[in-house]
Residue, then its C-alpha position, 0 to 999 in steps of 0.5 A: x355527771x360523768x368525768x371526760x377526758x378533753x384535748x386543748x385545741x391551742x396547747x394539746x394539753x389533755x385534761x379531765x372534767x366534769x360535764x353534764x351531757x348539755x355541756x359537750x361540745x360547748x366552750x371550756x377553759x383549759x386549766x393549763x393555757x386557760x384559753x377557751x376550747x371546746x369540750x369534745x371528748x377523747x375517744x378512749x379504751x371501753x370496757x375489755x373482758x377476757x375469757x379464761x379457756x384453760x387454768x393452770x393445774x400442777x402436776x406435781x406436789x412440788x408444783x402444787x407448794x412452789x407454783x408453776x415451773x417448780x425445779x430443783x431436787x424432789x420437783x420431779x414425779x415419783x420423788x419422796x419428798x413433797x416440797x421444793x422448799x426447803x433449807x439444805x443440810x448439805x452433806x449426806x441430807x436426807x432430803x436430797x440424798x447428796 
């Protein structure tokens, strides 16, 4: 038995319900205003797919460790260093060479 979403005629409240197809556009209670409505089915959203047609690749190991947009010392090509992730020592630190 499929779940339907149904619009209250008298109070615009929105509900779900169990119906057998027999059941469509046939009289229900409405669990709010508990009034008689019938029971036509909300016109909702289908099933949406999307199509990936490019994937993101790093450019970089600090892109590869850190994710895309990657910044700061040893982010860039050529660097030593292979991660953007780390604590620095400050002065004189080996890694960023301040």
């Amino acid at each position: 038995m499929p779940l339907y979403d149904i619009r209250c005629s008298h109070c615009d409240g929105i509900f779900e319900k169990l119906l057998q197809i027999r059941e469509l556009h046939g009289a229900t209670e409405c669990p709010y205003c508990r009034q008689q409505t019938t029971a036509a089915p909300l016109l909702t959203g289908g099933h949406v797919a999307l199509k990936v047609t490019q994937r993101w690749q790093p450019r970089n190991g600090a892109e590869q460790l850190a994710g895309m947009g990657a910044g700061g010392p040893g982010a860039h090509a050529g660097t030593a260093r292979s991660s953007v992730l780390h604590n620095c020592k400050g002065f004189n630190c080996s890694i960023c060479d301040t």
